[in-house]
FILO-817301 format. One record per residue: residue number from 1; x, y, z of N, C-alpha, C in turn; residue in one letter. Coordinates in Angstrom, 1 decimal, m for minus. Layout:
BEGIN
<num->NUM	n.u->X	n.v->Y	n.w->Z	ca.u->X	ca.v->Y	ca.w->Z	c.u->X	c.v->Y	c.w->Z	residu->A>
...
END
This chain:
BEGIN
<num->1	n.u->95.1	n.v->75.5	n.w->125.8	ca.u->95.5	ca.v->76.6	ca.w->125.0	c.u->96.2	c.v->77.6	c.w->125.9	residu->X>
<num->2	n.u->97.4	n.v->77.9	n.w->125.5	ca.u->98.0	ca.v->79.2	ca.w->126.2	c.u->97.8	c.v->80.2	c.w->126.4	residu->X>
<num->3	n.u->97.9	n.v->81.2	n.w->127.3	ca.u->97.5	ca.v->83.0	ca.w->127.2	c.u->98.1	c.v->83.4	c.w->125.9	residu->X>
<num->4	n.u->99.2	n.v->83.3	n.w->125.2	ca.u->99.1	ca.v->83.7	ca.w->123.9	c.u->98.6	c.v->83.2	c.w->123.0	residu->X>
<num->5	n.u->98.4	n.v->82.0	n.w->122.9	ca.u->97.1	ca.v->81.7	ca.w->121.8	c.u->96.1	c.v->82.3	c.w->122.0	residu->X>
<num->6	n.u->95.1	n.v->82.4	n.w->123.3	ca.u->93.8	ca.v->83.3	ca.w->123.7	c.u->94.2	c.v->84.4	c.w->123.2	residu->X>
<num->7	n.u->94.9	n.v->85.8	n.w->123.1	ca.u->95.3	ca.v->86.9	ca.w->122.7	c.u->94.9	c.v->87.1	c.w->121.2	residu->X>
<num->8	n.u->94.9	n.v->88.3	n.w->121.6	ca.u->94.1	ca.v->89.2	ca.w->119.9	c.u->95.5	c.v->88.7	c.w->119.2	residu->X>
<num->9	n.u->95.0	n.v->88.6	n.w->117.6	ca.u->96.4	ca.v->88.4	ca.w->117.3	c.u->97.3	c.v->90.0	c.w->116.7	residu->X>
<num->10	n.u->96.3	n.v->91.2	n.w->116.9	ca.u->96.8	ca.v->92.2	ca.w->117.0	c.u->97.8	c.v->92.3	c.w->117.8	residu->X>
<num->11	n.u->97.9	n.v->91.6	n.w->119.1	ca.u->98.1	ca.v->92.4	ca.w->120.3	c.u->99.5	c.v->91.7	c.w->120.0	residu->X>
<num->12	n.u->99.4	n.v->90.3	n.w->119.5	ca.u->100.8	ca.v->89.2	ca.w->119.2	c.u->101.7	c.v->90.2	c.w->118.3	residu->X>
<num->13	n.u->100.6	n.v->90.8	n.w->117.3	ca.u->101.3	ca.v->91.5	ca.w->116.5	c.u->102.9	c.v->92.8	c.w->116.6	residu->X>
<num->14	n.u->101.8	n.v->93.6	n.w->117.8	ca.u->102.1	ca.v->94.7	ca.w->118.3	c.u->103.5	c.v->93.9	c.w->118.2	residu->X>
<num->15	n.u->103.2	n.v->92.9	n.w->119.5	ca.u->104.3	ca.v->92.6	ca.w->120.4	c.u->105.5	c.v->92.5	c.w->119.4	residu->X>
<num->16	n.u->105.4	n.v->91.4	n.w->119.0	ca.u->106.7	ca.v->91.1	ca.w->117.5	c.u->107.2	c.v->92.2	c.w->116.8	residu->X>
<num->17	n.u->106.3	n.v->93.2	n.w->116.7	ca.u->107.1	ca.v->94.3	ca.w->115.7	c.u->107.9	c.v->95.9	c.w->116.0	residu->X>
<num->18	n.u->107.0	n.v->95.7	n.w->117.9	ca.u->107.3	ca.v->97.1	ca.w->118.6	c.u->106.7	c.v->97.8	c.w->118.1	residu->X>
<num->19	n.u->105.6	n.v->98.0	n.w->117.1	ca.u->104.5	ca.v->98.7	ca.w->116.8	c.u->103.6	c.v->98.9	c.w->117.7	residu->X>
<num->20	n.u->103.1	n.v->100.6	n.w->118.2	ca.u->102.4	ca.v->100.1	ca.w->119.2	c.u->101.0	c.v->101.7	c.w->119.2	residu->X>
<num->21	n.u->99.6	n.v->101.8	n.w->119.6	ca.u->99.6	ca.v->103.2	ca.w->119.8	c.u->98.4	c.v->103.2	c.w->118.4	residu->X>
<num->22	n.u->98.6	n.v->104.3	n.w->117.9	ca.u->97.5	ca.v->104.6	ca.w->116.5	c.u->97.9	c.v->103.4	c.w->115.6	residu->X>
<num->23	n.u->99.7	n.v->103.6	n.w->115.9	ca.u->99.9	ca.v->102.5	ca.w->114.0	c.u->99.5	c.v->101.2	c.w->114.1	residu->X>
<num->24	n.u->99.1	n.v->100.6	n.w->115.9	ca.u->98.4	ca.v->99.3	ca.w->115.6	c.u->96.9	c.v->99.3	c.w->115.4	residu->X>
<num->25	n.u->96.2	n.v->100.2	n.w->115.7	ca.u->95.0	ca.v->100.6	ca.w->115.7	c.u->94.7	c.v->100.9	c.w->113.9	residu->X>
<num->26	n.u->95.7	n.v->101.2	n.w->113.5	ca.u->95.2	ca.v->101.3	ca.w->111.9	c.u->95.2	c.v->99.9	c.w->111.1	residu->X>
<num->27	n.u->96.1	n.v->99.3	n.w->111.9	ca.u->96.6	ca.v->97.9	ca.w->111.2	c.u->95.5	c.v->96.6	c.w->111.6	residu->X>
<num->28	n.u->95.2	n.v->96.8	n.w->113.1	ca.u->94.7	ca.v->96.1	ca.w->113.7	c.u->93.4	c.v->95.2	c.w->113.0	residu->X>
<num->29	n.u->92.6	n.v->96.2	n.w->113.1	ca.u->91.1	ca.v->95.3	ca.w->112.1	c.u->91.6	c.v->94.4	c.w->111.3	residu->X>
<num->30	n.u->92.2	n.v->94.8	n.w->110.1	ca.u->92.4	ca.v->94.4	ca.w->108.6	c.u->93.3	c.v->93.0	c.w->109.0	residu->X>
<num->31	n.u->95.0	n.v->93.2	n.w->110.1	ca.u->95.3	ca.v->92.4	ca.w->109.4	c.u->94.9	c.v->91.2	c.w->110.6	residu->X>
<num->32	n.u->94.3	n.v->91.6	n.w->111.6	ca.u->93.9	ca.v->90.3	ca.w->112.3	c.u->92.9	c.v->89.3	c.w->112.0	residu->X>
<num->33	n.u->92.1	n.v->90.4	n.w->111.3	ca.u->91.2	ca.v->89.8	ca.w->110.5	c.u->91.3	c.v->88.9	c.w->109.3	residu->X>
<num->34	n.u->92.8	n.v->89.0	n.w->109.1	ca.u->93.4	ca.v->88.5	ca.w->108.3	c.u->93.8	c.v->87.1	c.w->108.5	residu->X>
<num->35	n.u->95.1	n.v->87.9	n.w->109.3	ca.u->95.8	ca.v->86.7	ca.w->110.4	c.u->94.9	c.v->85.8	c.w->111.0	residu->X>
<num->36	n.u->93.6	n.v->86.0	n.w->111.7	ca.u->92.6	ca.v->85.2	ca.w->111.9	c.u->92.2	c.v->84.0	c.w->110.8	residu->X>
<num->37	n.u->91.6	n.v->84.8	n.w->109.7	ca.u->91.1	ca.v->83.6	ca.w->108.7	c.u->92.0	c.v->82.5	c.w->108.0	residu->X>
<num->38	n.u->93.7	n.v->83.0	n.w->108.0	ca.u->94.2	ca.v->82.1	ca.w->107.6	c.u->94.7	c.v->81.1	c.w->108.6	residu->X>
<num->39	n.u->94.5	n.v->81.6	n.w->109.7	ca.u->95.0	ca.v->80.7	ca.w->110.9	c.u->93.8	c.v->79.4	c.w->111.0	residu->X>
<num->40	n.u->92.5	n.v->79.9	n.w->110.4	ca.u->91.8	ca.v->78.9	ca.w->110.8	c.u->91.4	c.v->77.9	c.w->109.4	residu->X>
<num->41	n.u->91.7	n.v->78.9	n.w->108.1	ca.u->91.7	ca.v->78.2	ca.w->107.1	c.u->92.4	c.v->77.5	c.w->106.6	residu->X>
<num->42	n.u->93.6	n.v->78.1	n.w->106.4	ca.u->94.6	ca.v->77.6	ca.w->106.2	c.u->95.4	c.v->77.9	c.w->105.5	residu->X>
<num->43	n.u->94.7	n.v->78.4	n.w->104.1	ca.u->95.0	ca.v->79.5	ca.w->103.2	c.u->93.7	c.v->79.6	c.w->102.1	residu->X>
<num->44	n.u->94.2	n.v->80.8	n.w->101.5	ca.u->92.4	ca.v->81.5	ca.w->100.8	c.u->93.3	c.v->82.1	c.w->99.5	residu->X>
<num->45	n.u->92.3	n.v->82.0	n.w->99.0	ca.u->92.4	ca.v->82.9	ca.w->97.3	c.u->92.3	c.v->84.2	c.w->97.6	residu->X>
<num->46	n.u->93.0	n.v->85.6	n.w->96.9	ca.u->92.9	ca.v->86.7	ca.w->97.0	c.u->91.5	c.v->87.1	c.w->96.8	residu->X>
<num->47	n.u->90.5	n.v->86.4	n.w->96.0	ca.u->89.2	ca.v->87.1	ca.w->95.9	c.u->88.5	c.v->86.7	c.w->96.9	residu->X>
<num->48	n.u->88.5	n.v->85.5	n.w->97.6	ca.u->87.4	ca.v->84.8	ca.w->98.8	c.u->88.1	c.v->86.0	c.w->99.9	residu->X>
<num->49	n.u->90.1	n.v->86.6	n.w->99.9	ca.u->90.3	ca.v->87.5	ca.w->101.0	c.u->89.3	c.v->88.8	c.w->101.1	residu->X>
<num->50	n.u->89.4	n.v->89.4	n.w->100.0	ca.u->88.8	ca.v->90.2	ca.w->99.7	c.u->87.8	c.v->89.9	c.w->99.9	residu->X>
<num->51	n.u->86.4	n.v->89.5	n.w->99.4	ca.u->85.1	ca.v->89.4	ca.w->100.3	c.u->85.2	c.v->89.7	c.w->101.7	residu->X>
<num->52	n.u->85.6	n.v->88.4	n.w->101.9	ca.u->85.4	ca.v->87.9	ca.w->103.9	c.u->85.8	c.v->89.3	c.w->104.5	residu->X>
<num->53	n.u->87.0	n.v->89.6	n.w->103.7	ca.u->87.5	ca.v->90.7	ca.w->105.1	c.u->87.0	c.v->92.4	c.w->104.3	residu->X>
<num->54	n.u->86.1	n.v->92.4	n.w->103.2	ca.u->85.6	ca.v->93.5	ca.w->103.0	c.u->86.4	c.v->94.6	c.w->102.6	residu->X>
<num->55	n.u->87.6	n.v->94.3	n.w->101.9	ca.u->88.5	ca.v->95.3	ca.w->101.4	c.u->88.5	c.v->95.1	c.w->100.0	residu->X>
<num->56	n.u->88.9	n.v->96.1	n.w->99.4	ca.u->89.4	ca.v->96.1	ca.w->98.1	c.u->90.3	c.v->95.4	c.w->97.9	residu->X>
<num->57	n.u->90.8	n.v->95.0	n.w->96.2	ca.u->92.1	ca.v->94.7	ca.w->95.9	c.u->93.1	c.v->95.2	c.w->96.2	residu->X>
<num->58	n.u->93.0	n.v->96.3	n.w->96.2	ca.u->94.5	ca.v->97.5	ca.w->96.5	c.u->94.3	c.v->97.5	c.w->98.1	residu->X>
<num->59	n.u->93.4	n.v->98.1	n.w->99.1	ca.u->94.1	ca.v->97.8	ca.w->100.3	c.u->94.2	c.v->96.4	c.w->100.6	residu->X>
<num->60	n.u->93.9	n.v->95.0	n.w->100.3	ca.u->94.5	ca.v->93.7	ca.w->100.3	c.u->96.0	c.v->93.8	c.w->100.1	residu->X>
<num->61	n.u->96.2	n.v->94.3	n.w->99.0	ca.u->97.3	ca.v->94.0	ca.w->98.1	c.u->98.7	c.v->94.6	c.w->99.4	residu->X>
<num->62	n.u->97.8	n.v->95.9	n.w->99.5	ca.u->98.8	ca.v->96.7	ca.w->100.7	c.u->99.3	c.v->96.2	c.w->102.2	residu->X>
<num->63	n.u->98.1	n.v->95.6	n.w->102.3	ca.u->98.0	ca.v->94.7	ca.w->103.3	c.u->99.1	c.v->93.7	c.w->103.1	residu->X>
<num->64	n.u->99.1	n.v->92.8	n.w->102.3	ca.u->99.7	ca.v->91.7	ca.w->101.9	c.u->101.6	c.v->92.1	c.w->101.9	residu->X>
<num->65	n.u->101.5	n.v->93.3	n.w->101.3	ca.u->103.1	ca.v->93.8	ca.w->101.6	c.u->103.3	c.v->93.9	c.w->102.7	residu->X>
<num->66	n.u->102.7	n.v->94.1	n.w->103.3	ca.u->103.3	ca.v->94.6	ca.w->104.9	c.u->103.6	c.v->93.3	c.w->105.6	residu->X>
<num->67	n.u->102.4	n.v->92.1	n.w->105.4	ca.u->102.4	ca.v->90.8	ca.w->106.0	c.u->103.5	c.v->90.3	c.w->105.5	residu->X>
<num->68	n.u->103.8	n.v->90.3	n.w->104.3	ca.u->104.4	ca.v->89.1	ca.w->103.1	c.u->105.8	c.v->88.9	c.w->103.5	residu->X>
<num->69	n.u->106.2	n.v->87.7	n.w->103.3	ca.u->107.8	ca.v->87.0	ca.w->103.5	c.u->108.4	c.v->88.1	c.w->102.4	residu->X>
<num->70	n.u->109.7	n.v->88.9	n.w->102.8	ca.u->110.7	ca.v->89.6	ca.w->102.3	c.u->110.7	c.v->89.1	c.w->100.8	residu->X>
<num->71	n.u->111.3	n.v->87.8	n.w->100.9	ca.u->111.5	ca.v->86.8	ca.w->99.8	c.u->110.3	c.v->86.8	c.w->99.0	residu->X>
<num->72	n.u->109.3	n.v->87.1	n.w->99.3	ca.u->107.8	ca.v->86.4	ca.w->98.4	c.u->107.7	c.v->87.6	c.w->97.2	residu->X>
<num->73	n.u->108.0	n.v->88.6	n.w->97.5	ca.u->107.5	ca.v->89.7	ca.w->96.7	c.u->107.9	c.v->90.4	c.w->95.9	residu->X>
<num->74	n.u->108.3	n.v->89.6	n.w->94.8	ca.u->108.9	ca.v->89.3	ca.w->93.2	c.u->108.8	c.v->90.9	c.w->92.7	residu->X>
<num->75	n.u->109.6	n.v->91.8	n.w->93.0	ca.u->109.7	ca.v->93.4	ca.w->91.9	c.u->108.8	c.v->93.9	c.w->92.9	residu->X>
<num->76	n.u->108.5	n.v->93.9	n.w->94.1	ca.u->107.7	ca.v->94.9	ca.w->94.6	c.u->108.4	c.v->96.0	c.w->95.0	residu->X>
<num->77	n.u->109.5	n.v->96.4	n.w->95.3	ca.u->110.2	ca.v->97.2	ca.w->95.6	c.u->109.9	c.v->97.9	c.w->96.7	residu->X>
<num->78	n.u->109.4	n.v->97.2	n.w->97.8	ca.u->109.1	ca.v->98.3	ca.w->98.6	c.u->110.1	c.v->98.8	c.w->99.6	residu->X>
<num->79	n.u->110.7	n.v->99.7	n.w->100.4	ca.u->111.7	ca.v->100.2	ca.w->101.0	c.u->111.9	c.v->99.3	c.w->102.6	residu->X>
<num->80	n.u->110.6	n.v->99.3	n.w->102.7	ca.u->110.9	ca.v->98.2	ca.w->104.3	c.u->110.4	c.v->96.9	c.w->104.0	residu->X>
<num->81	n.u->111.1	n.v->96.3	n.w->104.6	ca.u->111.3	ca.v->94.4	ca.w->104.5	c.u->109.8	c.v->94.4	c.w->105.3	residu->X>
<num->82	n.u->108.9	n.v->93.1	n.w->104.5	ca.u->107.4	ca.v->92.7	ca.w->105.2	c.u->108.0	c.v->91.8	c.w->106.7	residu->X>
<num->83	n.u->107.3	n.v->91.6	n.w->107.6	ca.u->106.7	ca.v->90.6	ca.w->108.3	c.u->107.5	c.v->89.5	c.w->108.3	residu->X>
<num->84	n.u->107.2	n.v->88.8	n.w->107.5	ca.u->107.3	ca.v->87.8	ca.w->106.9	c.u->106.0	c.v->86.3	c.w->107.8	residu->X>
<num->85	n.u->104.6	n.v->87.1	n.w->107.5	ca.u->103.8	ca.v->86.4	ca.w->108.5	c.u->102.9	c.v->85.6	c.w->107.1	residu->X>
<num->86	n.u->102.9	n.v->86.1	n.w->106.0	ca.u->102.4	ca.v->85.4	ca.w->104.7	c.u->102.4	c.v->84.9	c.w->103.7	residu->X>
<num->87	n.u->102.6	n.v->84.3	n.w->103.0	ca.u->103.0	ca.v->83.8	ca.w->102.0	c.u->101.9	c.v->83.8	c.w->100.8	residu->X>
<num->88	n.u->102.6	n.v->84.6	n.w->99.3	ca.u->101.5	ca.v->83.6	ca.w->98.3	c.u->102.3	c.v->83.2	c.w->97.3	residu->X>
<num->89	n.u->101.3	n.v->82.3	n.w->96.5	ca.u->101.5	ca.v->81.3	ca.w->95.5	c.u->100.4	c.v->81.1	c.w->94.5	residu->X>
<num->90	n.u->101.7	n.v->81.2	n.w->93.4	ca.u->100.4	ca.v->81.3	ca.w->92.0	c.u->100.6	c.v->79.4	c.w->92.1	residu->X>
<num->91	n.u->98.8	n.v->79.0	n.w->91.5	ca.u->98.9	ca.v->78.0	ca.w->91.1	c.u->98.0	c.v->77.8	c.w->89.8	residu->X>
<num->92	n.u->98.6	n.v->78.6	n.w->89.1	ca.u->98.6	ca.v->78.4	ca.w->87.8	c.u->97.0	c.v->79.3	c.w->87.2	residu->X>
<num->93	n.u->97.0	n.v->80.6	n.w->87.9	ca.u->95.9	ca.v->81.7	ca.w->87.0	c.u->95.4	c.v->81.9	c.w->89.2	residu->X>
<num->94	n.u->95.9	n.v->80.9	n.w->90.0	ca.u->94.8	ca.v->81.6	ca.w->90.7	c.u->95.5	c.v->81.9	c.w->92.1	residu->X>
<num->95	n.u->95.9	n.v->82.9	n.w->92.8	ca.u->97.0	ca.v->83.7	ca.w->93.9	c.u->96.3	c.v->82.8	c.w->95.1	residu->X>
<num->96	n.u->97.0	n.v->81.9	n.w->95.8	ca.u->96.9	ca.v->81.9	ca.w->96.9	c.u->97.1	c.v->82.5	c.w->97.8	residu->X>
<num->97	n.u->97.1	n.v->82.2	n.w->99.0	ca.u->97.7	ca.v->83.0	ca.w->100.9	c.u->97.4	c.v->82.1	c.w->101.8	residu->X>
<num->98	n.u->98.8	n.v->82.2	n.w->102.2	ca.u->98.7	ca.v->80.9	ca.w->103.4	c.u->99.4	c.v->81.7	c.w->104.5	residu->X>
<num->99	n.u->99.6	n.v->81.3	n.w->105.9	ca.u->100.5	ca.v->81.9	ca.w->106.9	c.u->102.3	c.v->81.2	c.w->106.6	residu->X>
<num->100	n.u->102.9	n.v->81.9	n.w->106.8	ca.u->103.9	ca.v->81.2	ca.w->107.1	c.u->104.4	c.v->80.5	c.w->108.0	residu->X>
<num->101	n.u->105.9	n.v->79.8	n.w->108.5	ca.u->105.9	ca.v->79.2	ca.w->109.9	c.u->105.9	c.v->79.8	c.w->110.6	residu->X>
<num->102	n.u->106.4	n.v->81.2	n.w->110.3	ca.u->106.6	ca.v->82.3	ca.w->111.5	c.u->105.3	c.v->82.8	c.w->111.8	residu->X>
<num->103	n.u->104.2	n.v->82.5	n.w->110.7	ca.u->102.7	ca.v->83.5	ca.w->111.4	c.u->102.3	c.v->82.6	c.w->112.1	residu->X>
<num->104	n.u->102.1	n.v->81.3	n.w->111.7	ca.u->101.9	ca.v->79.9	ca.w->112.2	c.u->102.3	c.v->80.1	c.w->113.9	residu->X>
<num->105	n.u->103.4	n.v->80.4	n.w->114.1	ca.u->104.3	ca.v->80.7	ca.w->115.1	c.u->103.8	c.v->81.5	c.w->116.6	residu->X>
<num->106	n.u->103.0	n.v->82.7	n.w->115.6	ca.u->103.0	ca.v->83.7	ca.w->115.7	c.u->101.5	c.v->83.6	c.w->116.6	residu->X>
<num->107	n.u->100.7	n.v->83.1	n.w->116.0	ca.u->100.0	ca.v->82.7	ca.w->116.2	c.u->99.0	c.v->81.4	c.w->117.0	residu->X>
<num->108	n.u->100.4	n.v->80.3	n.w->116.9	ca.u->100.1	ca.v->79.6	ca.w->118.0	c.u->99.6	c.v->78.0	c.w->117.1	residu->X>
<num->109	n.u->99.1	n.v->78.4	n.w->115.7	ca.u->98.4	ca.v->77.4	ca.w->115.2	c.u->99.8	c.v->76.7	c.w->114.3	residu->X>
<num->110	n.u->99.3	n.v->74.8	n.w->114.5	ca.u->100.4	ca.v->74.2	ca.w->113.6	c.u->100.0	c.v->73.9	c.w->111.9	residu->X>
<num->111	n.u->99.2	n.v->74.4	n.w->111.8	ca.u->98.3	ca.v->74.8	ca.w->110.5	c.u->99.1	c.v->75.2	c.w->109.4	residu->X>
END
C-alpha cells in the first residue's frame, strides 16, 4: 500500500482542495468519516450514514453537498460546485452513496 493510501483521508482531502487550517478541522471528522466508510463499504443508505457517522439528516445532507458530483444534485442550487467525491442514487424509495471514481481515486480504493 502506498504513503497515500496509509494517509488520513482528510489530509488527501486538504491536499485536492487547498483547504487547509480550521476549514479542514471542521470538515475533517464528519467527512473522513465518511469518505472512510464508503471506501470500505462501498456504498450505504442515507439512514445506516446517519447512524454510523452519528449526524443528523441535515448535517449529512450538508455534508453530502459539499462531497457530491456537481452533476448529482438535481435543484440544489448551491453557489459553489461539490467535490465531486460522492455520488447518490435513488433506487426506487431508498437514497444511496457510493464514492465516485474521483473519491475512489482519491482515496486509493478500486472499490
Amino acid at each position: 500500500m502506498s504513503a497515500a493510501a496509509r494517509s488520513r483521508p482528510a489530509d488527501r482531502l486538504a491536499g485536492s482542495t487547498g483547504v487547509t487550517g480550521p476549514q479542514v478541522d471542521a470538515i475533517d471528522r464528519s467527512a473522513a468519516a465518511l469518505l472512510d466508510l464508503l471506501g470500505r463499504d462501498g456504498e450505504s443508505s442515507l439512514p445506516r450514514l446517519c447512524k454510523r457517522l452519528g449526524l443528523s439528516r441535515s448535517e449529512l445532507a450538508r455534508l453530502l453537498l459539499v462531497l457530491a458530483d456537481p452533476d448529482d444534485r438535481d435543484g440544489a442550487g448551491a453557489a459553489a460546485d461539490g467535490l465531486g467525491l460522492v455520488e447518490q442514487r435513488d433506487t426506487g424509495g431508498r437514497t444511496l452513496v457510493a464514492l465516485t471514481a474521483r473519491g475512489r481515486a482519491l482515496l486509493g480504493t478500486g472499490r
